[in-house]
One Martini backbone bead per residue (centre of mass of N, CA, C, O) as a GRO file, in nm:
protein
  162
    1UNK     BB    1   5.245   8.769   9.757
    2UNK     BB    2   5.388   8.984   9.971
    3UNK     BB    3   5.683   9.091  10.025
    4UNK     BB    4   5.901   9.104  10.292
    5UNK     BB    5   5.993   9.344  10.494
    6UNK     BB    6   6.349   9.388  10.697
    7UNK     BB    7   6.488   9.588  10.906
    8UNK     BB    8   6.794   9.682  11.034
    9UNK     BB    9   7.033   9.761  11.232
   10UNK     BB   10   7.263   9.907  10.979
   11UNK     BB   11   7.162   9.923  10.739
   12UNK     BB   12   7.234  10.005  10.413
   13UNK     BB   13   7.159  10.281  10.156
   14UNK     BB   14   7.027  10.372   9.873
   15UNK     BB   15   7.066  10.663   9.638
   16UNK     BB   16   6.944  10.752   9.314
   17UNK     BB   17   7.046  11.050   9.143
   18UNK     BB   18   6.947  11.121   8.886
   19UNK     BB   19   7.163  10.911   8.720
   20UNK     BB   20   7.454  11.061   8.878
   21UNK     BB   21   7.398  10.935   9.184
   22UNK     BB   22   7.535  10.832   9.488
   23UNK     BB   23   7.352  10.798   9.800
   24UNK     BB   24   7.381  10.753  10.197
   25UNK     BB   25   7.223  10.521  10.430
   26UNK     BB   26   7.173  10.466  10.801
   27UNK     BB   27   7.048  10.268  11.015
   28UNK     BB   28   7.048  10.355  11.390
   29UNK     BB   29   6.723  10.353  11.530
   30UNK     BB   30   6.505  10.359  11.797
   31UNK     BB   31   6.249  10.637  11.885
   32UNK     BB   32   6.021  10.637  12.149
   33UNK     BB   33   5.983  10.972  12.124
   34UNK     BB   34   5.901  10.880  11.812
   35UNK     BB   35   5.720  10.620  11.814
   36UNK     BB   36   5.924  10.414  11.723
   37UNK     BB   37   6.098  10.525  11.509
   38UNK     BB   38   6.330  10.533  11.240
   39UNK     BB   39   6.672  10.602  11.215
   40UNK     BB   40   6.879  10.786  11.047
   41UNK     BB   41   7.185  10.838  10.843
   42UNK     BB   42   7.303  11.096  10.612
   43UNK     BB   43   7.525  11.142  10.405
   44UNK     BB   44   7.733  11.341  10.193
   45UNK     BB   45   7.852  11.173   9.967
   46UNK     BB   46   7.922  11.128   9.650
   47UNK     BB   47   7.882  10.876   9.417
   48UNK     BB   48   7.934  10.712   9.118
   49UNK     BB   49   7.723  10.478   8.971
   50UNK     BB   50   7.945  10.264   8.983
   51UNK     BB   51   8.003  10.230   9.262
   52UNK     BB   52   8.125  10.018   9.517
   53UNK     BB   53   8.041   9.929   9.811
   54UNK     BB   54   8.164  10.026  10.120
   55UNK     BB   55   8.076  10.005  10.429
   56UNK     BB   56   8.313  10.153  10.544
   57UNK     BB   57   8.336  10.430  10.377
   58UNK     BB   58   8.081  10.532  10.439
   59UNK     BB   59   8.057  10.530  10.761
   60UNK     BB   60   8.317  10.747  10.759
   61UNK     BB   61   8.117  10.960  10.686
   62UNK     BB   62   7.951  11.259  10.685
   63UNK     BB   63   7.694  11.387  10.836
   64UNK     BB   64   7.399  11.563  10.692
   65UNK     BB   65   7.141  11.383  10.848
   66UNK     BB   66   6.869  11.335  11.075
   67UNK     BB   67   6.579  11.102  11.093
   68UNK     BB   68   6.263  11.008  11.065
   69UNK     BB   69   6.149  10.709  10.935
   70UNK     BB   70   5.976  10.481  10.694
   71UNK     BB   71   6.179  10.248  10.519
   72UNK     BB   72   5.988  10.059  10.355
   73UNK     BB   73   5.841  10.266  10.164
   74UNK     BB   74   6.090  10.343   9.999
   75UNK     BB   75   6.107  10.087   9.898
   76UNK     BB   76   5.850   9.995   9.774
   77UNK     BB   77   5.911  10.305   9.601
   78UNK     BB   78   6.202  10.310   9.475
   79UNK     BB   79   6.404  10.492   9.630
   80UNK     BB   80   6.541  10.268   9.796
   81UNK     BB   81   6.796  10.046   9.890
   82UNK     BB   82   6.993   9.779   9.971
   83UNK     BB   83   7.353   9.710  10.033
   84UNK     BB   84   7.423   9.659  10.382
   85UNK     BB   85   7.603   9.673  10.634
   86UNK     BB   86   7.714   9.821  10.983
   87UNK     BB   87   7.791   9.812  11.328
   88UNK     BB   88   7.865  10.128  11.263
   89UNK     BB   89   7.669  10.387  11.420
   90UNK     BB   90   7.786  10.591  11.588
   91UNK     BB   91   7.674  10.778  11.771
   92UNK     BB   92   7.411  10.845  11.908
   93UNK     BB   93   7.349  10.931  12.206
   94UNK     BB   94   7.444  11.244  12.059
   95UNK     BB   95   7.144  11.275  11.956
   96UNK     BB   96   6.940  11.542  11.832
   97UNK     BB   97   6.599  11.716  11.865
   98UNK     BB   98   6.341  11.878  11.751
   99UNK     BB   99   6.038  12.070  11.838
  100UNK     BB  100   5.715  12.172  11.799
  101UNK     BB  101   5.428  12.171  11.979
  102UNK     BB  102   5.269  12.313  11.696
  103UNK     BB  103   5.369  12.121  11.454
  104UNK     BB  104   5.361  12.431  11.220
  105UNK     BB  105   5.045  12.550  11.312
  106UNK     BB  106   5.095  12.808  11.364
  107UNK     BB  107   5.008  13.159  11.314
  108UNK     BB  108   5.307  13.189  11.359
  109UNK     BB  109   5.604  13.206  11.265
  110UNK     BB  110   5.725  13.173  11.598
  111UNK     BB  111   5.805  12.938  11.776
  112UNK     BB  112   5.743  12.919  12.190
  113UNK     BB  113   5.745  12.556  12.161
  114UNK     BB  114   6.034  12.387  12.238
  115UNK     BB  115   6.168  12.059  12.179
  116UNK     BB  116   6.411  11.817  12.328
  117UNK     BB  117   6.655  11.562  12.252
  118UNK     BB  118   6.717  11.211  12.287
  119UNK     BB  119   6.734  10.909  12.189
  120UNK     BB  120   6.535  10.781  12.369
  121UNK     BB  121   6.448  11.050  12.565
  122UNK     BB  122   6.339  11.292  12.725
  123UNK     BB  123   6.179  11.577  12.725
  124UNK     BB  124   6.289  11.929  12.679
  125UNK     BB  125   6.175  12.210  12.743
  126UNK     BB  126   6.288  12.574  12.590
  127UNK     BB  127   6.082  12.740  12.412
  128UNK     BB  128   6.275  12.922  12.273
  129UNK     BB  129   6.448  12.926  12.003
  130UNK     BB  130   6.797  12.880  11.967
  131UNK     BB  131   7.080  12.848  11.878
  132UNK     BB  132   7.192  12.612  12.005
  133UNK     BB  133   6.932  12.430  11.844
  134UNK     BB  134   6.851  12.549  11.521
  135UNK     BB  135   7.056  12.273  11.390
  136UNK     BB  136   6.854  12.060  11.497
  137UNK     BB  137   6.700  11.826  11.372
  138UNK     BB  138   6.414  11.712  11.322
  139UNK     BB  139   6.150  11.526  11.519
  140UNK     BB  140   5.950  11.435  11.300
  141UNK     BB  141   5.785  11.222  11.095
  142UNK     BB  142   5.880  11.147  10.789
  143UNK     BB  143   5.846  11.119  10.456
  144UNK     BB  144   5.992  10.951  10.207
  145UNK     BB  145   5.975  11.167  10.009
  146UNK     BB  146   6.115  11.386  10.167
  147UNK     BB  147   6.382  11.181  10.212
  148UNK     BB  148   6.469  11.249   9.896
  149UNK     BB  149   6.456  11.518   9.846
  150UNK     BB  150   6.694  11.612  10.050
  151UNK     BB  151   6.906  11.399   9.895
  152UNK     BB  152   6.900  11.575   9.663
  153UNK     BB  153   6.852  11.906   9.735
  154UNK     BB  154   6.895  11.958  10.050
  155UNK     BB  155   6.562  11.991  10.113
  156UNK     BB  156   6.281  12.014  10.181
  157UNK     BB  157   5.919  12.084  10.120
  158UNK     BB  158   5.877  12.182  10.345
  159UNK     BB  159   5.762  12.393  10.608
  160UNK     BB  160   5.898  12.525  10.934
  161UNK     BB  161   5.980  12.667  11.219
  162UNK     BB  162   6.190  12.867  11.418
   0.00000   0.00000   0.00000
């Protein structure tokens, strides 16, 4: 019998990249504005395989991406394990996402149906990506292995519009 995976808001995870370092996410909330999904955040600082994590120093690292992902299958496929909890979650009202109503799929280089959000909370449309929204993370459900690729490479695997 399949062992039960739990996953809780504050759970903190670790990406071990390519045997040379370790990085951390931490899961932070459920976005029912795009479909009730784990909303992760990921830290930016890269930590030596020996580090023993310490909830505190992770939790107050700068954040390098916001996401929604499926955190049980990243475990499944052993891309990430958990490593703690921590109950400061940063800011999370004030996290917002963006997203293009032809999800990428435009025939356009260019969408100009774009809308933003914050967590749980509705959609306002904006019509053309502005500059003031142009840097807020996507906010479509990405897959797990995109977002090992992303802790890893820097970049999503896929193309989006802008």
């Amino acid at each position: 019998m399949a062992t039960r995976i739990v996953t809780k808001i504050g759970y903190v995870f670790c990406v071990d990249v390519d045997n040379q370092y370790k990085r951390f996410f931490q899961y932070i909330a459920d976005d029912m504005t795009m479909l009730n999904t784990r909303v992760i955040r990921v830290f930016k600082r890269k930590y030596p395989m020996d580090y023993i994590p310490n909830m505190e120093e992770i939790v107050k690292d700068e954040v390098d991406f916001y996401a929604h992902t499926i955190i049980k299958f990243g475990i499944q496929e052993n891309l990430w394990y958990k490593v703690g909890k921590s109950s400061e979650l940063g800011d999370v009202e004030s996290i917002m996402f963006r997203e293009s109503a032809d999800y990428g799929f435009s025939r356009e280089k260019k969408s100009y149906d774009w809308y933003i959000w914050h967590i749980g909370q509705p959609t306002q449309s904006i019509g053309e990506l502005t500059d003031k929204y142009k840097d807020l993370d996507i906010g479509i459900l990405i897959a797990y292995p995109s977002i090992a690729e992303r802790i890893k490479t820097g970049k999503y695997s896929f193309w989006y519009p802008h």
